[in-house]
C-alpha positions in Angstrom: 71.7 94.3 -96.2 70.2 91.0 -96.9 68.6 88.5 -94.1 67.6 86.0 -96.0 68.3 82.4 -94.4 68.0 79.1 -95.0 64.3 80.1 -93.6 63.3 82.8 -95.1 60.7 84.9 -92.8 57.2 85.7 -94.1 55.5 86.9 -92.0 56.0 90.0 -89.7 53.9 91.7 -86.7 53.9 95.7 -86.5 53.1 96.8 -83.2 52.0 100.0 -83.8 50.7 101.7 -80.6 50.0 101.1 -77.1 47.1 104.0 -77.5 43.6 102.9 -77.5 40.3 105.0 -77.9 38.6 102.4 -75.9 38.5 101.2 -72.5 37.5 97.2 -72.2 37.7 96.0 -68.6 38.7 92.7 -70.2 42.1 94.5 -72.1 45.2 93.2 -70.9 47.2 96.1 -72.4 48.2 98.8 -70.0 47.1 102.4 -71.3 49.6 103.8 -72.6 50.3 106.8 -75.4 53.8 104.6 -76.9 53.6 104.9 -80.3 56.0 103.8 -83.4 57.1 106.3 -86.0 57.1 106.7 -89.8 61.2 105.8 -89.6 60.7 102.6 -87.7 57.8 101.5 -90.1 60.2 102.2 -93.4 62.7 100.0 -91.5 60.3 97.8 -90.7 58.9 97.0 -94.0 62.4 96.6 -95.3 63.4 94.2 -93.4 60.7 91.9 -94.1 61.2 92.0 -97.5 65.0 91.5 -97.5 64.4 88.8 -94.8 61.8 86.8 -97.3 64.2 86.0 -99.9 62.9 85.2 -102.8 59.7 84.4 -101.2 56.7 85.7 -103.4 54.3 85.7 -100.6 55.0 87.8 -97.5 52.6 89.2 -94.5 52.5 92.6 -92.5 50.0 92.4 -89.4 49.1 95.3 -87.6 49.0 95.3 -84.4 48.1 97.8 -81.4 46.1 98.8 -78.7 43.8 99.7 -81.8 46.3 100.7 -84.7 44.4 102.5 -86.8 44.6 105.2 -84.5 48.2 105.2 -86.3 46.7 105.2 -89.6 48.9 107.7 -91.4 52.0 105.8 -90.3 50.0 102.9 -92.0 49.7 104.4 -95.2 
């Protein structure tokens, strides 16, 4: 399926996790073990390229309560 408009999107934020392996007092994120999964990141990653077009340029942010603890979904 292609999602390529007018305005073709760039730039995409992956929210990993909700898991942290720290425990700031300053963290607005509740603790919580929510996590993605290897399906959602495929699905994710295809969307933002069919969504760019014929963009040569696009951007995948991680994002998390600290998503490296997701690393292999990463990968």
């Amino acid at each position: 399926m292609n999602y390529a408009t007018s305005s073709p999107i760039t730039s995409l934020t992956y929210y990993l996790t909700e898991a942290c392996n720290l425990r700031c007092t300053y963290c607005y994120q509740e603790k919580n073990p929510a996590r993605s999964n290897i399906d959602v990141g495929r699905a994710t990653i295809d969307f933002l390229i069919s969504a760019s077009g014929s963009q040569k340029d696009i951007h995948l942010r991680f994002f998390g309560g600290e998503p490296l603890l997701e690393i292999e979904i990463m990968q």
